[in-house]
N, C-alpha and C positions, 0 to 999 in steps of 0.2 A: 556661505554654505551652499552646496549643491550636489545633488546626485550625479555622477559621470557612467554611463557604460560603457565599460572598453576602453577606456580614453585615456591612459598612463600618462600623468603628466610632472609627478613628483623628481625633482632632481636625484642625483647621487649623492653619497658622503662629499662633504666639501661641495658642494654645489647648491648658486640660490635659488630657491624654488622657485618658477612661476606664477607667482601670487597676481594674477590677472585676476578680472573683476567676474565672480561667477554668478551662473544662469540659477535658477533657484526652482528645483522639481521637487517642493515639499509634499508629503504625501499629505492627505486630509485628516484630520483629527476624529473624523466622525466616520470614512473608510477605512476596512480592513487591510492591511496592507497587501498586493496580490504579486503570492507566491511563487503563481506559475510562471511569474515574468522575470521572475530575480535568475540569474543564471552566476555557474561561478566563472571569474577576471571581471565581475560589476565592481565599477568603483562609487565609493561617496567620499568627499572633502568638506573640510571644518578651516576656516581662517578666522583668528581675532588676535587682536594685539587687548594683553591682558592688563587690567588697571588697576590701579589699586584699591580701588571700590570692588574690583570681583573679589579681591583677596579679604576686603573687611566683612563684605554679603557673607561670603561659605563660612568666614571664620563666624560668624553671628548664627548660624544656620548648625554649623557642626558640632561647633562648641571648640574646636582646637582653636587656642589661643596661644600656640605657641611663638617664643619673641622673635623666632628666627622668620616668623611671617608676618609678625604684628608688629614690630619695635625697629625703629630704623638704627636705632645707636646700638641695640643690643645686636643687629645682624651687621653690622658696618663692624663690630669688633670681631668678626669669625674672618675664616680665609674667605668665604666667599664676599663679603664687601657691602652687601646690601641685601634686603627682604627677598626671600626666594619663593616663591609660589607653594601653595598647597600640591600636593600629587596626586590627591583624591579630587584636588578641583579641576585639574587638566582632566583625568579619570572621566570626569562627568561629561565634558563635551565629546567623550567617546559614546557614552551613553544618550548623546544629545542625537551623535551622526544615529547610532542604532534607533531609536524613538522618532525621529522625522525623518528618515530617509531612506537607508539602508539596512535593514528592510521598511521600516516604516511605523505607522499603528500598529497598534499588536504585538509587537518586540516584547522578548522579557528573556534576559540573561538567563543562561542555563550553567555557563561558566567563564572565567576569565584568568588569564595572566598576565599582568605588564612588569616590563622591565625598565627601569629607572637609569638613563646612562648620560643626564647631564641636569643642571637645575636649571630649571627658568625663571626668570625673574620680570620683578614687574615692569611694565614697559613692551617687553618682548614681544611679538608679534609671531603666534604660533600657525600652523599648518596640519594639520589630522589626516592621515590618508588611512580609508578603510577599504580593504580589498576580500572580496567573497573567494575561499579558496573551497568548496566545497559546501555541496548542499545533497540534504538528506529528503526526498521526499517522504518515505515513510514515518521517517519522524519531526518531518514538518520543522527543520533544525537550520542550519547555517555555519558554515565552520569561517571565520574570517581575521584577517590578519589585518595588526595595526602599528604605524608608524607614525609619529609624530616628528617635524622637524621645527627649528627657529629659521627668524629671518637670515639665518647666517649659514643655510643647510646645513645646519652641526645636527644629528637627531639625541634627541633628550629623549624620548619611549619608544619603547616596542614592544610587541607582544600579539596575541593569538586569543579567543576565546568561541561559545559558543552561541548561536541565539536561536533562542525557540522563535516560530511566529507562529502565531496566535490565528484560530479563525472564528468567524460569527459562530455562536452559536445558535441553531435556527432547529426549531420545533418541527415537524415535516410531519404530515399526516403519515402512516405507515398506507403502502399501498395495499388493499384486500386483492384477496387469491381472486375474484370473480372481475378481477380490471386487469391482472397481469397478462403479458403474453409471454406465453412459454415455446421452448425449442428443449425436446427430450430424442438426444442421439438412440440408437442399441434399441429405439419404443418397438419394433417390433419380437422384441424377446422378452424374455417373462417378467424380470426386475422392469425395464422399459414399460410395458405393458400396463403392468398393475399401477405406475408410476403416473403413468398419460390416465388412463382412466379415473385416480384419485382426483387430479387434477382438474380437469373435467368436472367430474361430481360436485368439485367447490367451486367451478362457476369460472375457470380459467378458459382462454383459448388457447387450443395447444397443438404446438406445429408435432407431427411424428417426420422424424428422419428415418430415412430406408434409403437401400444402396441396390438393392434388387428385388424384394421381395412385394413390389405393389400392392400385390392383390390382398397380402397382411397387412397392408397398413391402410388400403382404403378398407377393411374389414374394419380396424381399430378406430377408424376414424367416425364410421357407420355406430358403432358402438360405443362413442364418447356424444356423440348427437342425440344419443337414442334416448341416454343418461343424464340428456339438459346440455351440455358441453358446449361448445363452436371447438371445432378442430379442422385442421388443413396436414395436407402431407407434401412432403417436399423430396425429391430425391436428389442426392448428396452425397458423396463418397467423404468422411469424415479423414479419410488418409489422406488425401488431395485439398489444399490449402484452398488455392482456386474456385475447387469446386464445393465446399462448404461459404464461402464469400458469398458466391453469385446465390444462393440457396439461401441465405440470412436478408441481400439483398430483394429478394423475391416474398419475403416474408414482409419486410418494412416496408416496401411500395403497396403491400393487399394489403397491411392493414394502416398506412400513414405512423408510425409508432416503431422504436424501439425494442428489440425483443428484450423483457428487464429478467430472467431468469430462464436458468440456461442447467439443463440434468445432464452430465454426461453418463451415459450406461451404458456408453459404446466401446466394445469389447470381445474379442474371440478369446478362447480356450485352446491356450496351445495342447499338444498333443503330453499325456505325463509320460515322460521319460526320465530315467538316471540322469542328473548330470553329465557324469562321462558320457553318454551317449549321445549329448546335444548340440550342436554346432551353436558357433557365437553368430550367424547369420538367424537360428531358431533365436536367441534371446533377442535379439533386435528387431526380430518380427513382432516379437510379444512387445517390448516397447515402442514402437510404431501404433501398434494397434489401441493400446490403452493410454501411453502418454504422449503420445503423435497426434491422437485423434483428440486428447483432452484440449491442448496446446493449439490445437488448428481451431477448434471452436471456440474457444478462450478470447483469442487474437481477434474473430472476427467479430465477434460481441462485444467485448468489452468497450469497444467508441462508442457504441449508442449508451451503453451505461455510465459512461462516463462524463457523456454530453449531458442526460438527467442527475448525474450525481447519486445514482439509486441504481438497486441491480442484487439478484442474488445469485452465485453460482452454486452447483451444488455436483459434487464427482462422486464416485458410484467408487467405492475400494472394497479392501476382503480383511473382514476381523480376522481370518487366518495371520497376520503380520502381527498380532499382539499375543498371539501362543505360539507351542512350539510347532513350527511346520511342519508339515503334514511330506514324505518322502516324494521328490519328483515332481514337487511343484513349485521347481525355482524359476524357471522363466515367468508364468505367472505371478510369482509372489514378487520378483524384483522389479516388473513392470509396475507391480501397484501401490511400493514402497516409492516409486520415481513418483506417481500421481499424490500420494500422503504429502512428499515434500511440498511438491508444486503449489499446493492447498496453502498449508502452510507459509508459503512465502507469497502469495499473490493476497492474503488474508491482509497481510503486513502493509504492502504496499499500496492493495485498492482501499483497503479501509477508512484512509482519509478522503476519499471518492463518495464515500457513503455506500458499499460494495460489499457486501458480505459475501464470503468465502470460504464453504465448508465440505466435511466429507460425511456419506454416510456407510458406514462400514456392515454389508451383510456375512453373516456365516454358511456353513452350508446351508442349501436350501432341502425342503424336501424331496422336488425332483428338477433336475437342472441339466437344459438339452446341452450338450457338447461337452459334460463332465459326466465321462463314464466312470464310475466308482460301486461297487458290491452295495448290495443292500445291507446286506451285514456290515461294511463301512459304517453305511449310514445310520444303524441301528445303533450302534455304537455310539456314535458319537453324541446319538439325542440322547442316552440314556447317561453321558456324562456333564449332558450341558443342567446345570440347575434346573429350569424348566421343564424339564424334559422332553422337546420335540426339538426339532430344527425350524428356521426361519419359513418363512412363506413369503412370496415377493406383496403379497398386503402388510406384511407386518412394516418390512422396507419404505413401500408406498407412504403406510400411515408417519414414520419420522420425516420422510421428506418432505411431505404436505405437512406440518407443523413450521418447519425450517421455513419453508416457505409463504407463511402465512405470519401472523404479528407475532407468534409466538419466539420464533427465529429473531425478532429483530435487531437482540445484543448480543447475538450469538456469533462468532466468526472464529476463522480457525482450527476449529474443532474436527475430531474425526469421532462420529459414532457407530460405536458397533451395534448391532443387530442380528445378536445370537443367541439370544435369552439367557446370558451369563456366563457362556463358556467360558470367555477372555477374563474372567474374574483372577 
């Protein structure tokens, strides 16, 4: 038996395998088998020539005692001439290569097919080749293809199935809001704002991003201090890839540490207009802006949280995308419908990371700089929302700080709203 990567070495139909003497990279019985290294074209291989003590073991073990594998006179009277092998017992050294090798510990079938295209018989000296055609990090799977040949490269099975692998399960102290370090985009605006200061208040350090406005965010930061906090401000143009890297990297070298949770609420207000009256250069602005800037700090964070295996994200969307929308606010609304996806799929895939990934959805607020809307709009609206007021960016602040604190810690995925009912 032995593990190969990369290393095709099974002959063709009518061709004899290369049954050389193989190197043996069994995995440990006592390690988890590691995933991150299985890639798919890994091969694993199985050789034994089968005896007739394997065929008496299974049959004693299965219970099939049928004559055509037990009885020499009764299989010597069929076409085939002699005892032919169990199919479930070849089966098993399929299960042998998955269980020590490929992938290793931790294996556990999730599904299988084999196809039966010649019998073996005792004596035979068989050949297993298992080839990883696909792997699934989010669901931790493995899709792999299997051939078995005789010493005569005749192939007796084939077939395809799938296999989970398994990881330790390990207890982890949940980390408190007052050890984490945070990075909140958009902190110089009101949702931003209320967000960094909550933060703070429970004892977080917390980086504020600003792209121009200084003199607000060392104000903010004056005022997260003031309130017990440690805070730092960073400037960072959240559109520019580049320049959000080097601005994360400036954050880990002052404090030796990972940033593990990460607010996007960076965001402009496109101008409302009709549809027809928008260029598709305006909707691309507005997607730039909210899933360009989510995407660009996403990417740059995500390796220290990955290297901990621990991390919360958390994106900033508009319960407007679960009622009916509101006239002239489709660039907006289809920017924030890209950022609900994103969530949603980065949930999926860091969550075996130990990565939480969620949204928290505000409605309108009471008063909110660069969305000009009548008063009467707004009076409106509170007075259909169940509650009857509109959002405040504390009310926002207070679900984020929950998400992010132990409360949050089996949460992932999820989009909440934050409109006192209206999305009902």
């Amino acid at each position: 038996m032995a593990y190969l990567k990369n290393s095709p070495q099974m002959a063709g139909p009518g061709e004899r395998p290369n049954f050389r003497e193989p190197f043996l990279v069994k995995s440990s019985p006592e390690v988890f088998a590691d995933f991150d290294k299985i890639q798919p074209g890994d091969e694993a291989h199985f050789e034994k020539t089968i005896s007739a003590q394997d065929v008496d073991s299974f049959a004693s073990i299965s219970g099939d005692s049928n004559p055509l594998h037990m009885d020499e006179d009764f299989a010597r009277r069929t076409n085939l001439g002699r005892r032919v092998v169990h199919g479930m017992l070849l089966a098993s050294y399929v299960s042998t290569l998955v269980g020590t090798h490929c992938p290793g510990s931790g294996a556990l079938w999730s599904q299988q097919s084999f196809r039966w295209q010649a019998p073996v018989f005792i004596g035979d000296r068989i050949h297993i080749k298992l080839l990883v055609k696909h792997k699934s990090i989010g669901s931790r799977s493995l899709t792999i293809a299997i051939k078995g040949f005789n010493q005569h490269g005749e192939v007796f099975m084939d077939g395809e199935g799938v296999v989970s692998v398994l990881e330790e399960r390990l207890i982890k102290r949940d980390v408190p809001v007052n050890e984490r370090i945070v990075l909140v985009t958009g902190a110089t605006h009101e949702i931003g704002a209320a967000i960094s200061l909550a933060l703070a208040r429970a004892g977080a350090t917390v980086v504020v991003n600003y792209r121009k406005n200084a003199a607000a965010a060392e104000e903010l930061c004056a005022a997260m201090e003031a309130a017990g906090g440690r805070a730092m401000a960073i400037c960072a143009d959240v559109a520019d890839a580049n320049s959000i890297q080097l601005g994360v990297r400036q954050v880990q070298e002052k404090f030796q540490t990972p940033i593990d949770l990460l607010i996007n609420a960076a965001g402009s207000f496109p101008e409302l207009r009709p549809f027809m009256e928008m260029t598709w250069a305006e909707i691309q602005a507005a997607i730039d802006s909210h899933l360009g800037a989510t995407f660009n700090c996403c990417q740059a964070i995500i390796p220290g949280m990955t290297e901990r295996k621990s991390g919360r994200i958390i994106n900033i969307g508009s319960a407007l995308l679960r009622t009916t929308p509101m006239a002239n606010w489709s660039g907006f609304l289809v920017a924030k419908a890209a950022v609900q996806a994103l969530t949603r799929s980065l949930a999926v895939e860091l969550g075996p990371l130990g990565i939480r990934v969620n949204m928290v959805s505000p409605g309108l607020l009471d008063a909110e700089v660069g969305v000009e809307l009548p008063n009467r709009l707004r009076k409106i609206q509170a007075m259909q929302t169940p509650l009857r007021r509109l959002a405040s960016p504390a009310d926002v602040a207070a679900v984020v700080l929950a998400l992010s604190s132990a409360a949050g810690e089996f949460i992932t995925g999820t989009d909440i709203p934050v409109c006192g009912g209206m999305s009902i």
